[in-house]
N, CA and C atoms as a LAMMPS dump frame, in Angstrom:
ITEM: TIMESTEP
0
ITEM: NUMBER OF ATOMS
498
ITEM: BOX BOUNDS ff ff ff
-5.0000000000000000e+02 5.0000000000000000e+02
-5.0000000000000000e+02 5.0000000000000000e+02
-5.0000000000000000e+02 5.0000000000000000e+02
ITEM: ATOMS id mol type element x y z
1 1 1 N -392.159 5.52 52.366
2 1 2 C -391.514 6.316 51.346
3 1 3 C -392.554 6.68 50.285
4 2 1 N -392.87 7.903 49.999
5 2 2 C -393.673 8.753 48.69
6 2 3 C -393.237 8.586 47.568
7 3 1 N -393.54 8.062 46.705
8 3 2 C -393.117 7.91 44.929
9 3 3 C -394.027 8.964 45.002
10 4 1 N -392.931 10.2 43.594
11 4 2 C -393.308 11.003 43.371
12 4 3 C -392.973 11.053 41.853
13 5 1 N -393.767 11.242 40.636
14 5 2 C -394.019 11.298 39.247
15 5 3 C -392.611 12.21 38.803
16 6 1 N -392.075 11.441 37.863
17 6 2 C -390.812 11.831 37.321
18 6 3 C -390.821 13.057 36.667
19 7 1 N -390.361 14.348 36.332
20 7 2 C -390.832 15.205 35.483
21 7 3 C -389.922 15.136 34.188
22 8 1 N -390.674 15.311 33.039
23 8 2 C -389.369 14.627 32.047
24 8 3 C -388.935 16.131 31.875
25 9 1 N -388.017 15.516 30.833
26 9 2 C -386.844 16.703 31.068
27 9 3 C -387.346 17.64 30.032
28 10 1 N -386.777 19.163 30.553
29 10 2 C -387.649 20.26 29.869
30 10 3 C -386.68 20.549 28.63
31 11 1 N -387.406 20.894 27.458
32 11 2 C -386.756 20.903 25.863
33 11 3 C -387.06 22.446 25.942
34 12 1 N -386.281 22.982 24.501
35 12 2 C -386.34 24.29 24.528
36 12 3 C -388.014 24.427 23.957
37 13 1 N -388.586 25.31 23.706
38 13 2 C -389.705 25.374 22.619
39 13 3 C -389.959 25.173 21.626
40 14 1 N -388.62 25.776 21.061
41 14 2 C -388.023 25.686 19.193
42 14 3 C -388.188 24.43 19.004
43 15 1 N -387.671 23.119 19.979
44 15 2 C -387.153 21.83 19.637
45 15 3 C -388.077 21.152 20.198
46 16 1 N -389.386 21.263 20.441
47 16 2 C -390.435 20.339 20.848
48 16 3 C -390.909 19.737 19.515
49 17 1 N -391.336 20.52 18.861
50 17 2 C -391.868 19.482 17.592
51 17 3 C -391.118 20.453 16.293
52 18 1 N -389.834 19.715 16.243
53 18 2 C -389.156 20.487 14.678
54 18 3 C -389.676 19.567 13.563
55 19 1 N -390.765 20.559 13.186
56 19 2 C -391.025 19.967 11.112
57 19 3 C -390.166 19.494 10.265
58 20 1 N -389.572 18.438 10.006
59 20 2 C -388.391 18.787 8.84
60 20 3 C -388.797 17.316 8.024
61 21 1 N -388.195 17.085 7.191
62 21 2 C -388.422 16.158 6.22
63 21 3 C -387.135 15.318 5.563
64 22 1 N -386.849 14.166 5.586
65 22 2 C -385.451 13.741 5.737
66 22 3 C -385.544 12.925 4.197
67 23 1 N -384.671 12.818 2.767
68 23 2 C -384.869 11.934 1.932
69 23 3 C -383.323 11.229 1.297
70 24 1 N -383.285 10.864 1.109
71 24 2 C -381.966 10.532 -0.016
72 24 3 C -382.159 10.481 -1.418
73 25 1 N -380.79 10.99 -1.692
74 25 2 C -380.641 11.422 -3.469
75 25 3 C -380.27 10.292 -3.678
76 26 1 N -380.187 9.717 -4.914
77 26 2 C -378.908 8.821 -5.49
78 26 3 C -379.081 9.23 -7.443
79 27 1 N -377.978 8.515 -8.306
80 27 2 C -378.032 8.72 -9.659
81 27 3 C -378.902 8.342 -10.301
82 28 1 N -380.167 8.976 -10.978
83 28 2 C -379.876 10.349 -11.326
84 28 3 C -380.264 11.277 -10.651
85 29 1 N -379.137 12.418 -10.552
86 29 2 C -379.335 13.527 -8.758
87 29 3 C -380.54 14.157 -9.416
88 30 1 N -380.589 14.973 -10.584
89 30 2 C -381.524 16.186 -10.842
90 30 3 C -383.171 15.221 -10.681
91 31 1 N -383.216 14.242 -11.432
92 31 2 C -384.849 13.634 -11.667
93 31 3 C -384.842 13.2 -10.188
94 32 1 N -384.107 12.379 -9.37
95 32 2 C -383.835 11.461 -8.18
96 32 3 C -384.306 12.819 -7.293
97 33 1 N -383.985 13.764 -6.977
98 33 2 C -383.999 14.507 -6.184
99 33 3 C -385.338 15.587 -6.568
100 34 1 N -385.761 15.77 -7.601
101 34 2 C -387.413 16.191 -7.908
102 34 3 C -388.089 15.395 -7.332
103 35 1 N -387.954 14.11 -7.757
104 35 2 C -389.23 13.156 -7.769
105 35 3 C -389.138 13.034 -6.119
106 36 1 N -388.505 13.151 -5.559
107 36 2 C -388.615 13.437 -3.965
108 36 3 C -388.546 14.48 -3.043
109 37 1 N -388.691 15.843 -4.058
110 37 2 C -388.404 16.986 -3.222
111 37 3 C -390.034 17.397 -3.442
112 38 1 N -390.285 16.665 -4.271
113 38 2 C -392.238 17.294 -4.596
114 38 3 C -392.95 16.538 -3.179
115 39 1 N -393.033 15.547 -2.962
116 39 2 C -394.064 14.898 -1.716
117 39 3 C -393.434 15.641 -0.271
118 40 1 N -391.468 16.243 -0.49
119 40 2 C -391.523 16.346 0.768
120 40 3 C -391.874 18.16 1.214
121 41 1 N -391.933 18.612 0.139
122 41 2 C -392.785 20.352 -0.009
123 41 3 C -394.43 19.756 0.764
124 42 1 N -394.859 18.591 0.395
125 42 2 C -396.458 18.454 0.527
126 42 3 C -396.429 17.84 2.136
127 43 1 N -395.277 17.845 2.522
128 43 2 C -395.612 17.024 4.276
129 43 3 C -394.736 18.108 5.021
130 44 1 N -394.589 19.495 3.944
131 44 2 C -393.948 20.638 4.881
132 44 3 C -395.245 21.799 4.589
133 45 1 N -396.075 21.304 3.689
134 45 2 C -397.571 22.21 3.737
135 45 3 C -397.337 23.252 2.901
136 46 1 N -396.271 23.044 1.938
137 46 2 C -395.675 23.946 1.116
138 46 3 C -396.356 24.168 -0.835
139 47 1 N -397.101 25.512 -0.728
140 47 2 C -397.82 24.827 -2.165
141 47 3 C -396.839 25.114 -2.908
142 48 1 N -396.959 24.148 -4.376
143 48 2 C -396.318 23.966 -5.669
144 48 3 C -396.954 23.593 -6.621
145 49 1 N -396.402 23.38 -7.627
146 49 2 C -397.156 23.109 -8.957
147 49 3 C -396.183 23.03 -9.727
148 50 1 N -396.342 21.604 -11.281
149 50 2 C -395.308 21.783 -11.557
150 50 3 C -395.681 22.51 -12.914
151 51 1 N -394.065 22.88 -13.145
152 51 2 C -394.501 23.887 -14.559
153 51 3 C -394.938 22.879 -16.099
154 52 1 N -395.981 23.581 -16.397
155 52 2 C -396.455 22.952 -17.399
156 52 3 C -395.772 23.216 -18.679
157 53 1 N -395.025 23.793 -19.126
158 53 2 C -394.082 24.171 -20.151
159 53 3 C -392.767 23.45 -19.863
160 54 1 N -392.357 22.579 -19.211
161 54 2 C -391.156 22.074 -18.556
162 54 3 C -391.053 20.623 -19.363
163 55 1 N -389.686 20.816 -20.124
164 55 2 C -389.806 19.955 -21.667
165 55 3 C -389.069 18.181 -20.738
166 56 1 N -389.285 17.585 -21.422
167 56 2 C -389.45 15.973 -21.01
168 56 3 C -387.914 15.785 -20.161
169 57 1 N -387.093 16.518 -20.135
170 57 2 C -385.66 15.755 -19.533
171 57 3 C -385.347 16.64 -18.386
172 58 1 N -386.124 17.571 -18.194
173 58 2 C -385.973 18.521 -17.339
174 58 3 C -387.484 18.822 -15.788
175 59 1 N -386.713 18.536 -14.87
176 59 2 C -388.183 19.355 -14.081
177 59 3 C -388.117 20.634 -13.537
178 60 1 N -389.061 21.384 -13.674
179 60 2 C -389.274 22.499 -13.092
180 60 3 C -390.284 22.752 -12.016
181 61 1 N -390.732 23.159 -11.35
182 61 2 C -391.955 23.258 -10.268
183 61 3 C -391.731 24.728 -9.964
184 62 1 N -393.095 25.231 -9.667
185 62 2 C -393.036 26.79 -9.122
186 62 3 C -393.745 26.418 -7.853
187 63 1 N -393.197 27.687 -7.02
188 63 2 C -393.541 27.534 -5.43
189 63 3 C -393.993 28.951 -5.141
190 64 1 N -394.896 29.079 -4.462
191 64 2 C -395.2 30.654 -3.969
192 64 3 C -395.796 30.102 -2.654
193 65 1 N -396.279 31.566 -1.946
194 65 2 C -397.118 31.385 -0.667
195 65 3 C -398.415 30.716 -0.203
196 66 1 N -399.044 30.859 -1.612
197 66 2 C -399.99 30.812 -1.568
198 66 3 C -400.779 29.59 -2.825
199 67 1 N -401.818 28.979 -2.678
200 67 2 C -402.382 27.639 -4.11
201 67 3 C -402.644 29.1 -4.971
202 68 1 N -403.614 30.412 -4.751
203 68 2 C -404.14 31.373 -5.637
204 68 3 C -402.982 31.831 -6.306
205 69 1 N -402.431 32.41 -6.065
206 69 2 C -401.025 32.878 -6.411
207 69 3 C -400.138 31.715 -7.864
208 70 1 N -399.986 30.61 -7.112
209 70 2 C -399.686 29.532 -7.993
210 70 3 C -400.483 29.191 -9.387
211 71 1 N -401.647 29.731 -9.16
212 71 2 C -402.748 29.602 -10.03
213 71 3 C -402.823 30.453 -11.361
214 72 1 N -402.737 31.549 -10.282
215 72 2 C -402.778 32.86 -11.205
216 72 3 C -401.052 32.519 -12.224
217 73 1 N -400.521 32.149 -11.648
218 73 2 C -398.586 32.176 -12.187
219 73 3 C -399.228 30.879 -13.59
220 74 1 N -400.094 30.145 -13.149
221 74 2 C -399.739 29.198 -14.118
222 74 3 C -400.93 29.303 -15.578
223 75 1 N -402.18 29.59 -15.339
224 75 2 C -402.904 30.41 -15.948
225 75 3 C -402.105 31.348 -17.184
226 76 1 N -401.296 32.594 -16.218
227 76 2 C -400.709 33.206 -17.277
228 76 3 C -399.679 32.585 -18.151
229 77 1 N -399.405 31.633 -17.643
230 77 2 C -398.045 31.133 -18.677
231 77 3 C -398.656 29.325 -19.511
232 78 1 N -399.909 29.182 -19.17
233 78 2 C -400.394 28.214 -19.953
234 78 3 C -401.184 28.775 -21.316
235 79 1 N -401.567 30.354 -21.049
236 79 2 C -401.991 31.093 -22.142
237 79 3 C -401.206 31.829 -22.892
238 80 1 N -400.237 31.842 -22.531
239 80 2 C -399.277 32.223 -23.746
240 80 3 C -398.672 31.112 -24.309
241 81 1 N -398.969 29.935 -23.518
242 81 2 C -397.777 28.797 -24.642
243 81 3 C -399.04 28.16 -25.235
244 82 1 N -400.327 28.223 -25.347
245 82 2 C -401.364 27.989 -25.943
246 82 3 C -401.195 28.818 -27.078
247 83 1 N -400.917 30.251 -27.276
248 83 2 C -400.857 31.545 -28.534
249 83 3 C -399.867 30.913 -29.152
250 84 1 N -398.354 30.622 -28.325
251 84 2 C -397.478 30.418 -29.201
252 84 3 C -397.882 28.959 -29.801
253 85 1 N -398.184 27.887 -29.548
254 85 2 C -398.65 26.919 -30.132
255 85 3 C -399.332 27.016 -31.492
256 86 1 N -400.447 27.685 -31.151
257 86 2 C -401.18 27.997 -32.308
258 86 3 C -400.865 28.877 -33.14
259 87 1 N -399.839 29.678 -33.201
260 87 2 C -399.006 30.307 -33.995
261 87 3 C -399.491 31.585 -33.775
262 88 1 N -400.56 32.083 -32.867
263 88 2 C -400.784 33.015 -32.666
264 88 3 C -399.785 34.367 -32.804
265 89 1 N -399.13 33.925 -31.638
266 89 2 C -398.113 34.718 -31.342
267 89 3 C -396.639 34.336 -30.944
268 90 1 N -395.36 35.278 -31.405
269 90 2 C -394.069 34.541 -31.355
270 90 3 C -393.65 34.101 -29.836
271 91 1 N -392.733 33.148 -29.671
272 91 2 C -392.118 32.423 -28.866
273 91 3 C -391.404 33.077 -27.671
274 92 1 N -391.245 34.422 -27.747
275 92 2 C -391.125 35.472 -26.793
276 92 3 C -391.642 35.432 -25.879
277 93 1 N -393.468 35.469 -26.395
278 93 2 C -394.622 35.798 -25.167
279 93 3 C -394.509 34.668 -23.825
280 94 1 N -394.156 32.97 -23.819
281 94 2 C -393.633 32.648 -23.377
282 94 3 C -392.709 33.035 -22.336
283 95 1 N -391.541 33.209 -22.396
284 95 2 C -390.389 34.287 -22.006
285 95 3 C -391.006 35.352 -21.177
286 96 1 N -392.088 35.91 -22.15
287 96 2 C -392.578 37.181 -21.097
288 96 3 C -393.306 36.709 -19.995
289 97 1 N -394.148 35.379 -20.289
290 97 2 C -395.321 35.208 -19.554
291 97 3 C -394.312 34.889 -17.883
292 98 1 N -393.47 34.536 -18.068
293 98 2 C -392.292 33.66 -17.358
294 98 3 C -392.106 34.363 -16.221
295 99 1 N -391.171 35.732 -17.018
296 99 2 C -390.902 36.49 -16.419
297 99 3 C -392.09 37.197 -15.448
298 100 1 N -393.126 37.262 -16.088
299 100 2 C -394.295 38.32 -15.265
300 100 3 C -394.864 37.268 -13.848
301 101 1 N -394.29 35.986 -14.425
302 101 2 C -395.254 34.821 -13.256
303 101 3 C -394.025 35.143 -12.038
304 102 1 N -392.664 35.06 -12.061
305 102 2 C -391.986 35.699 -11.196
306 102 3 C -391.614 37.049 -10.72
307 103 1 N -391.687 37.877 -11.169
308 103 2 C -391.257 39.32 -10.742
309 103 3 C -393.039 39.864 -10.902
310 104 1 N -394.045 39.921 -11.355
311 104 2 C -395.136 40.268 -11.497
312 104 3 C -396.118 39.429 -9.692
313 105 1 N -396.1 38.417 -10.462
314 105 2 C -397.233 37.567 -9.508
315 105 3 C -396.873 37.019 -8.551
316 106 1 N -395.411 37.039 -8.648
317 106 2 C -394.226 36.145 -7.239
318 106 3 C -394.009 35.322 -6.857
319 107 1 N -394.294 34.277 -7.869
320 107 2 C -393.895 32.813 -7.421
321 107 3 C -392.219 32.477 -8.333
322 108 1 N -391.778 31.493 -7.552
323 108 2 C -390.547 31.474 -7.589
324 108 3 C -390.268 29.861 -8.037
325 109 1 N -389.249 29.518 -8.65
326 109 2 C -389.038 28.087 -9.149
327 109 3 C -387.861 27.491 -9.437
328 110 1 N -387.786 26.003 -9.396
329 110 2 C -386.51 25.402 -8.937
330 110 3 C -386.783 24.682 -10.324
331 111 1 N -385.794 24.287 -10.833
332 111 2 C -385.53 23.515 -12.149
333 111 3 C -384.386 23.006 -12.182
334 112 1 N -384.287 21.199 -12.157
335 112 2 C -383.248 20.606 -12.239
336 112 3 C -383.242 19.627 -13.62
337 113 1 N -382.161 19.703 -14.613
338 113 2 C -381.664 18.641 -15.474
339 113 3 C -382.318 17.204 -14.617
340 114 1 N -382.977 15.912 -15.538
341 114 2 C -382.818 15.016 -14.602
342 114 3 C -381.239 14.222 -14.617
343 115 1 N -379.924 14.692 -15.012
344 115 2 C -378.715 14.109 -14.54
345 115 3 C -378.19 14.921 -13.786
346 116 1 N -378.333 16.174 -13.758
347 116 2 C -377.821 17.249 -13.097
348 116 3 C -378.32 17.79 -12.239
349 117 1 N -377.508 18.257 -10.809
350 117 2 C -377.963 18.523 -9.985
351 117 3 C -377.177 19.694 -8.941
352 118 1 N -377.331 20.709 -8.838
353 118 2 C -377.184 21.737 -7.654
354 118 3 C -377.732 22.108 -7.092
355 119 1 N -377.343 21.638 -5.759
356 119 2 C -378.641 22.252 -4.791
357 119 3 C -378.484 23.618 -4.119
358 120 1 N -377.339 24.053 -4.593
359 120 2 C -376.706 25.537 -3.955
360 120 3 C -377.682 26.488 -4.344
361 121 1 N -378.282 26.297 -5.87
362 121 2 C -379.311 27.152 -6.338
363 121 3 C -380.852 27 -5.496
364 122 1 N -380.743 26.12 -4.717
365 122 2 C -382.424 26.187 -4.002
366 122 3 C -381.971 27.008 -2.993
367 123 1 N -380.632 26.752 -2.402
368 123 2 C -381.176 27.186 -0.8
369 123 3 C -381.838 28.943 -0.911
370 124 1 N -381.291 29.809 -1.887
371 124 2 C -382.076 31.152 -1.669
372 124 3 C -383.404 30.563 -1.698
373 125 1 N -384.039 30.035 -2.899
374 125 2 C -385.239 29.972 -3.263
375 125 3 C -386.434 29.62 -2.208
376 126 1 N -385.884 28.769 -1.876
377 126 2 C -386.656 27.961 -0.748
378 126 3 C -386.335 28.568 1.228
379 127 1 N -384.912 29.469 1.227
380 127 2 C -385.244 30.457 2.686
381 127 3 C -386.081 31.123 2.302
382 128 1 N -386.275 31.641 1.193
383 128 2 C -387.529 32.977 1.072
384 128 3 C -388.535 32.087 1.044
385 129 1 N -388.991 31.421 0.979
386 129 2 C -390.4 30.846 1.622
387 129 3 C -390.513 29.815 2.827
388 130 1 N -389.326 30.311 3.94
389 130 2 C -388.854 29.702 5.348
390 130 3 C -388.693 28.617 5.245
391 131 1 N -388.011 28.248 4.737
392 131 2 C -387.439 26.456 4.475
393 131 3 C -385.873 26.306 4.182
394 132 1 N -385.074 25.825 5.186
395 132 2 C -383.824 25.683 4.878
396 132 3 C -383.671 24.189 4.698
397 133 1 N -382.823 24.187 3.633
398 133 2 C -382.342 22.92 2.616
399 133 3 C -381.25 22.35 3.595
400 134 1 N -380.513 21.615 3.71
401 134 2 C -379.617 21.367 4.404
402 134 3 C -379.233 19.543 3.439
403 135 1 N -377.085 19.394 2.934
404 135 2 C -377.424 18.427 2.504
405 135 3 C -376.427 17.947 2.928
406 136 1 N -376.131 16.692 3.055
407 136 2 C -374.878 16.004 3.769
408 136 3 C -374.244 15.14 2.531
409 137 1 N -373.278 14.889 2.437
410 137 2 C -372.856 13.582 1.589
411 137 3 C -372.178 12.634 2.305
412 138 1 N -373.236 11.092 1.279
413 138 2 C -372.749 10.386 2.245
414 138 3 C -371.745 9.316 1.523
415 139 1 N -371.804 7.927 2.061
416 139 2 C -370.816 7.4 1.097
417 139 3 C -371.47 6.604 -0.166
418 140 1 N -370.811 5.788 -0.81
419 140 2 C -371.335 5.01 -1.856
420 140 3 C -372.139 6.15 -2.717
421 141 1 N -372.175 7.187 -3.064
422 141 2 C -372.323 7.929 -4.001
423 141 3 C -374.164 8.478 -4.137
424 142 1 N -373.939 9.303 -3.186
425 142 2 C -375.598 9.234 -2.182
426 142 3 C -375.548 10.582 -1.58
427 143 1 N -376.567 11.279 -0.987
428 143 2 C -376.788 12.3 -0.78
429 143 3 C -378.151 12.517 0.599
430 144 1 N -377.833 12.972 1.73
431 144 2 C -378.844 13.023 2.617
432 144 3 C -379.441 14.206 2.831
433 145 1 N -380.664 14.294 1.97
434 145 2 C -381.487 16.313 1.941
435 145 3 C -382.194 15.71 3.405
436 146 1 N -381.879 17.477 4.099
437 146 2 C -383.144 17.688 4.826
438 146 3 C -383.944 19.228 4.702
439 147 1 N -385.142 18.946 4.892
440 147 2 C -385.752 20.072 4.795
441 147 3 C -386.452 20.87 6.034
442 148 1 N -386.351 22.175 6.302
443 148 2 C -386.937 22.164 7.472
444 148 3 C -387.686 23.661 8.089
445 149 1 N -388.905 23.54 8.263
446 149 2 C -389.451 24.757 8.49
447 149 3 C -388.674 25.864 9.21
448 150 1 N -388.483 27.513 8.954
449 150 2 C -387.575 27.914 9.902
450 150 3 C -388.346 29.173 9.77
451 151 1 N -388.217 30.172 11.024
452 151 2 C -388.934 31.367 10.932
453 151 3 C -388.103 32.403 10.698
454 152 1 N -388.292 33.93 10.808
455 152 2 C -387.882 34.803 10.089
456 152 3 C -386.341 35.379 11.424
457 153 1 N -386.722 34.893 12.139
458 153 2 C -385.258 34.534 13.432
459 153 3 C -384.433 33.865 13.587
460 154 1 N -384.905 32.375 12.726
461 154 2 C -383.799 31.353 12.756
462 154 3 C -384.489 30.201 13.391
463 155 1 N -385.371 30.521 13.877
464 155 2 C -386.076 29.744 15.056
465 155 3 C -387.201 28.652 14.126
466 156 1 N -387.384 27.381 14.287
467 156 2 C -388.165 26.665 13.735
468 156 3 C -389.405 27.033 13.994
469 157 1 N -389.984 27.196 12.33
470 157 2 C -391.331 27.467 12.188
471 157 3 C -392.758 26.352 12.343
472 158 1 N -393.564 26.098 13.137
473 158 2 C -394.298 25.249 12.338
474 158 3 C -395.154 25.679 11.266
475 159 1 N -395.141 24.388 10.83
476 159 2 C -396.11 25.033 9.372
477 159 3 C -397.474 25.103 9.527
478 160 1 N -398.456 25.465 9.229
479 160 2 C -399.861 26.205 9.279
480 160 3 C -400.239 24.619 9.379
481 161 1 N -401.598 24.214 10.259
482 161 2 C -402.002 22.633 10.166
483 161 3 C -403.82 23.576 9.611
484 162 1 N -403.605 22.132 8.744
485 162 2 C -405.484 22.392 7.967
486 162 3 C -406.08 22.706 8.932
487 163 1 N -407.161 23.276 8.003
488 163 2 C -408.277 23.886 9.066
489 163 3 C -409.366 22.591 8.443
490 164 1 N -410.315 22.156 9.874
491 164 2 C -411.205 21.081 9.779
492 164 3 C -412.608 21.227 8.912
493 165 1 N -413.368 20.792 8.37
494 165 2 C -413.982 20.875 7.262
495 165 3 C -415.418 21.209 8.453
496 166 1 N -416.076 22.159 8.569
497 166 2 C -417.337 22.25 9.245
498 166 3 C -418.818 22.141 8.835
């Protein structure tokens, strides 16, 4: 009798290696759910930065495509809250710089209360840069995020892997 090598069983493509990132919320949701949505953007290859104008009870982070992009967004809005500081200029320019880092330069940003928390407001934020949020509730007063690369079909994206240092 011939033993012949098992063939394992064939997966779709999409579902050979799905990227996603699995964490739990608990109280407090808004800080609880920053302080763990930042490392799991960094193991989905996702750049961010957090906003430097983002006052002590609150987090904010901006996300774009790109680290340059992020750069340029934060640049402009660290030099206007430098003017307004120094009394340069009124508390507006701020406001403007804000506005120009999103609709100008195109980075986009999530800001949660640290007691407060909706995550209904990420999921646009975060499909436009192919990442669907997905959250379950569970019991004892808890929350299961997942995050997960997705392409412009529906179809799981992988995310770009570093390029090796030569």
């Amino acid at each position: 009798m011939q033993r012949t090598k098992k063939e394992p069983p064939a997966r779709h493509p999409a579902q050979r290696h799905t990227p996603h990132v699995d964490f739990f919320v608990r109280y407090p949701w808004g800080g609880n759910y920053m302080e763990q949505l930042m490392p799991a953007l960094d193991r989905l290859r996702q750049p961010w930065v957090e906003d430097p104008t983002a006052g002590s009870d609150e987090y904010r982070i901006f996300l774009a495509e790109s680290k340059h992009t992020l750069r340029k967004a934060v640049r402009l809005i660290e030099q206007a809250y430098e003017k307004c500081n120094d009394g340069e200029a009124p508390d507006d320019l701020i406001y403007e710089a804000e506005f120009d880092a999103h609709h100008v330069v195109g980075v986009s940003s999530i800001a949660h209360d640290w007691k407060q928390w909706d995550w209904r407001h990420d999921v646009p934020i975060l499909a436009g840069l192919g990442i669907e949020l997905q959250v379950a509730k569970l019991p004892r007063a808890a929350f299961r995020v997942r995050l997960r690369r997705i392409g412009e079909s529906g179809r799981v994206k992988l995310a770009p892997r570093p390029r090796s240092p030569r």
